[in-house]
C-alpha positions in Angstrom: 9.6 23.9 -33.8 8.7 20.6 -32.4 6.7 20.8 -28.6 8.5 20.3 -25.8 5.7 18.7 -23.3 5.3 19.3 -19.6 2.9 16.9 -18.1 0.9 17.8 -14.9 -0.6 15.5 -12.8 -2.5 16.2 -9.3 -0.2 17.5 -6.6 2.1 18.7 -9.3 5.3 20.7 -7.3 4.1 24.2 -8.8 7.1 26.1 -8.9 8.7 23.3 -10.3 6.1 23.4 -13.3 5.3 27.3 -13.3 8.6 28.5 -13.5 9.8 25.9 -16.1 6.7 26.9 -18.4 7.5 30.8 -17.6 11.0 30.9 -19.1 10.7 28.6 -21.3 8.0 30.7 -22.8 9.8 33.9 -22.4 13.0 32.2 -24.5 10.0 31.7 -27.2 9.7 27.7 -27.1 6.9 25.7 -27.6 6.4 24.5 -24.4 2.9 22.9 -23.9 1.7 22.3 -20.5 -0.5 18.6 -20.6 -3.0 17.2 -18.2 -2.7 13.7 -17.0 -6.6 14.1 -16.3 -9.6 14.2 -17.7 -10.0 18.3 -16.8 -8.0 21.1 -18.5 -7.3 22.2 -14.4 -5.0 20.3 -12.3 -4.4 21.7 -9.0 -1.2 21.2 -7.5 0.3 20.5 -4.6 0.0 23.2 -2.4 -3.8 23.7 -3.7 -2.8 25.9 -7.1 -5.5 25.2 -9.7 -3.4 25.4 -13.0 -5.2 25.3 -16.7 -3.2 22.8 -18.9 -3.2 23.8 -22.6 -3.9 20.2 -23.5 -4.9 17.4 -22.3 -2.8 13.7 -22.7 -4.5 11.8 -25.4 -4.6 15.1 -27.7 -0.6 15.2 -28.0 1.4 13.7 -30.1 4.1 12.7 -28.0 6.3 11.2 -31.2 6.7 14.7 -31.9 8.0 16.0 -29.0 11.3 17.8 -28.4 11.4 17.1 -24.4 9.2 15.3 -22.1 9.4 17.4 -18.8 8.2 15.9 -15.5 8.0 18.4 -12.7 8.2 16.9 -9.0 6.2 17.2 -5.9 4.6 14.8 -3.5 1.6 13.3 -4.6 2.4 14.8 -8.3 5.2 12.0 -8.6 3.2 9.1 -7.7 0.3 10.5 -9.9 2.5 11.0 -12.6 4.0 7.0 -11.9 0.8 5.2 -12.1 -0.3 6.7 -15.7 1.3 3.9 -17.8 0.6 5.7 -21.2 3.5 8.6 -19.6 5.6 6.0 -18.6 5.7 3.7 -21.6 6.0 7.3 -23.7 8.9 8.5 -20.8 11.1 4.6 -22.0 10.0 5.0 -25.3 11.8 8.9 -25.6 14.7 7.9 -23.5 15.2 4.6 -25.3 15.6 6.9 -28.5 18.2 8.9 -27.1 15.7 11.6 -26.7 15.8 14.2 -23.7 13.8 13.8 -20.8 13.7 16.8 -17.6 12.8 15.2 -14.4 12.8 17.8 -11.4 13.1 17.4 -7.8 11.4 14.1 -6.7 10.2 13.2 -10.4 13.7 11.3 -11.2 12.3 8.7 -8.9 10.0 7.6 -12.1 13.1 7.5 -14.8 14.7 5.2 -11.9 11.7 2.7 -11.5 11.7 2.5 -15.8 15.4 1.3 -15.3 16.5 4.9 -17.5 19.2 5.7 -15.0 21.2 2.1 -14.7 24.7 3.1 -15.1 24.0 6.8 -14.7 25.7 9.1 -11.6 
Protein backbone atom coordinates (compact mmCIF):
# COMPACT_ATOMS: atom_id res chain seq x y z
CA UNK A 1 0.00 0.00 0.00
CA UNK A 2 1.55 3.17 -1.01
CA UNK A 3 2.14 5.94 2.07
CA UNK A 4 -0.12 8.43 2.51
CA UNK A 5 2.20 11.40 4.22
CA UNK A 6 1.25 13.82 6.89
CA UNK A 7 3.72 16.55 7.14
CA UNK A 8 4.22 18.44 10.54
CA UNK A 9 5.78 21.53 10.77
CA UNK A 10 6.22 23.81 14.13
CA UNK A 11 2.88 25.03 15.46
CA UNK A 12 1.26 22.19 13.74
CA UNK A 13 -2.89 22.37 14.84
CA UNK A 14 -2.57 18.95 16.93
CA UNK A 15 -5.93 17.72 16.79
CA UNK A 16 -5.97 18.36 13.30
CA UNK A 17 -2.78 16.02 12.82
CA UNK A 18 -3.41 13.52 15.90
CA UNK A 19 -6.70 12.60 15.17
CA UNK A 20 -6.12 12.31 11.30
CA UNK A 21 -2.97 9.89 12.07
CA UNK A 22 -5.33 8.01 14.87
CA UNK A 23 -8.01 6.81 12.48
CA UNK A 24 -6.30 6.49 9.82
CA UNK A 25 -4.12 4.05 11.59
CA UNK A 26 -6.98 2.26 13.25
CA UNK A 27 -8.61 1.81 9.43
CA UNK A 28 -4.99 0.06 8.87
CA UNK A 29 -3.35 2.71 6.35
CA UNK A 30 -0.06 3.54 5.99
CA UNK A 31 -0.15 6.79 7.18
CA UNK A 32 3.39 8.26 7.93
CA UNK A 33 3.72 11.21 10.04
CA UNK A 34 6.91 13.57 8.41
CA UNK A 35 8.94 16.34 10.03
CA UNK A 36 9.56 19.46 8.20
CA UNK A 37 12.66 19.80 10.64
CA UNK A 38 15.64 18.67 11.27
CA UNK A 39 14.42 16.72 14.74
CA UNK A 40 12.11 13.62 14.80
CA UNK A 41 9.92 16.04 17.53
CA UNK A 42 7.91 18.88 16.37
CA UNK A 43 5.91 20.54 18.99
CA UNK A 44 2.76 21.94 18.04
CA UNK A 45 0.80 24.62 18.54
CA UNK A 46 -0.48 24.59 21.77
CA UNK A 47 3.09 23.24 23.06
CA UNK A 48 2.43 19.25 22.17
CA UNK A 49 5.84 17.69 21.42
CA UNK A 50 4.87 15.05 18.73
CA UNK A 51 7.66 12.31 17.38
CA UNK A 52 7.36 12.20 13.57
CA UNK A 53 8.11 8.70 12.16
CA UNK A 54 10.30 10.31 9.49
CA UNK A 55 11.80 13.09 8.67
CA UNK A 56 11.28 15.07 4.91
CA UNK A 57 14.27 14.23 2.94
CA UNK A 58 13.92 10.40 3.91
CA UNK A 59 10.40 10.00 1.98
CA UNK A 60 9.78 9.36 -1.16
CA UNK A 61 7.08 11.66 -1.85
CA UNK A 62 6.61 10.14 -5.72
CA UNK A 63 5.18 7.32 -3.88
CA UNK A 64 2.78 8.70 -1.94
CA UNK A 65 -1.03 8.01 -1.88
CA UNK A 66 -2.01 11.49 -0.12
CA UNK A 67 -0.08 14.42 0.97
CA UNK A 68 -2.01 15.62 4.16
CA UNK A 69 -1.35 19.11 5.59
CA UNK A 70 -2.94 19.70 8.92
CA UNK A 71 -3.65 23.47 9.88
CA UNK A 72 -2.92 25.67 12.75
CA UNK A 73 -1.29 29.06 13.22
CA UNK A 74 2.11 29.19 12.97
CA UNK A 75 1.98 25.40 11.51
CA UNK A 76 0.58 26.97 8.10
CA UNK A 77 3.12 29.50 7.57
CA UNK A 78 5.82 26.92 8.59
CA UNK A 79 4.52 24.57 6.42
CA UNK A 80 4.35 27.58 3.40
CA UNK A 81 7.91 28.66 3.55
CA UNK A 82 9.42 24.93 2.92
CA UNK A 83 9.57 25.15 -0.85
CA UNK A 84 10.58 21.32 -1.26
CA UNK A 85 6.57 20.74 0.34
CA UNK A 86 5.32 23.14 -1.81
CA UNK A 87 6.91 22.26 -5.09
CA UNK A 88 5.97 18.37 -4.03
CA UNK A 89 2.12 19.83 -2.89
CA UNK A 90 1.91 21.39 -7.24
CA UNK A 91 3.69 18.59 -8.39
CA UNK A 92 0.87 15.90 -6.64
CA UNK A 93 -1.99 18.05 -7.43
CA UNK A 94 -0.80 18.82 -10.97
CA UNK A 95 -0.95 14.94 -11.36
CA UNK A 96 -4.40 14.72 -10.40
CA UNK A 97 -3.25 13.25 -7.13
CA UNK A 98 -5.10 13.86 -3.74
CA UNK A 99 -4.07 16.40 -1.43
CA UNK A 100 -5.98 16.90 2.45
CA UNK A 101 -5.58 20.40 3.61
CA UNK A 102 -7.36 21.01 7.03
CA UNK A 103 -8.52 24.08 8.71
CA UNK A 104 -6.24 27.03 7.90
CA UNK A 105 -3.70 24.75 5.65
CA UNK A 106 -5.97 25.37 2.26
CA UNK A 107 -4.46 28.84 2.51
CA UNK A 108 -1.14 27.09 0.97
CA UNK A 109 -3.07 24.98 -2.09
CA UNK A 110 -4.50 28.74 -2.69
CA UNK A 111 -1.09 30.60 -2.83
CA UNK A 112 0.23 27.52 -5.42
CA UNK A 113 -2.78 28.56 -7.64
CA UNK A 114 -4.35 24.63 -6.94
CA UNK A 115 -7.79 26.00 -6.19
CA UNK A 116 -8.41 28.50 -9.36
CA UNK A 117 -11.73 27.55 -10.45
CA UNK A 118 -12.54 25.47 -7.41
CA UNK A 119 -15.74 26.43 -4.91
Amino acid sequence: MKPLYLFLAPGFEEIEAITILDVLRRAQLNVVSVSLTGDLTVTGAHGIAVLADTLYPDVDLAEAALLILPGGMPGTNNLNVHEGLKKAIKSHATAGKPVAAICAAPLILGQLGLLAGKE
